[in-house]
N, C-alpha and C positions, 0 to 999 in steps of 0.2 A: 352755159353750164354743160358740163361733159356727165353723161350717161351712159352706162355699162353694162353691157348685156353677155350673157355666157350660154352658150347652145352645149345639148349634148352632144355634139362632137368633137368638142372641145373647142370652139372655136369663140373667143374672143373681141367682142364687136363695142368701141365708144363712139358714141353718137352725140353732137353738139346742136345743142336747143336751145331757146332762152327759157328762163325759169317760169313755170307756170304753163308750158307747151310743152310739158315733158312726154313721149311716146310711151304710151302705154306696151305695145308690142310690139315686136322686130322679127324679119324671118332673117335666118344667118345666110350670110351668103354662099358660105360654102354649100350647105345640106340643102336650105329651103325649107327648113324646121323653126319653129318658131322657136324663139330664145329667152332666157327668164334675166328679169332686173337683175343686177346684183347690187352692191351697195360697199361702198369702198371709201376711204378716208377723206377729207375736204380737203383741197388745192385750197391753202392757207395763207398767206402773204402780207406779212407785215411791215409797214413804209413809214417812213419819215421817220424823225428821230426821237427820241425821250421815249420808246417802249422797254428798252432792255435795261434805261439808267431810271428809268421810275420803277422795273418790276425788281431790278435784280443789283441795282447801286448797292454802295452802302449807306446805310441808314434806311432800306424799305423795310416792310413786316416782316419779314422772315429773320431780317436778323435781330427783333425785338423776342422771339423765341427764350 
């Protein structure tokens, strides 16, 4: 799992951990300031097949609207 931290000097740092050994703190490399979480969209990934003809065919719920 990727982890995102943001220093004020603007400096942008992702750090990969496995789930559940998430770092609490990080110093930036640039400054040596310590850096606060941020929190950003989930890396989503949808595989195999029948997710877009079961959610979005025709005949799913939406088109019983």
């Amino acid at each position: 799992m990727t982890f995102e931290f943001q220093c004020g000097c603007g400096e942008h740092i992702e750090i990969e951990a496995p789930i559940g050994k998430a770092p609490k703190t990080t110093r930036c490399p640039a400054c040596g300031r310590r850096a606060k979480r941020t929190f950003s969209t989930p890396n989503i990934r949808f595989r195999g097949v029948g997710f877009h003809v079961n959610d979005y065919g025709p005949g799913s719920p939406k088109d019983d609207k």
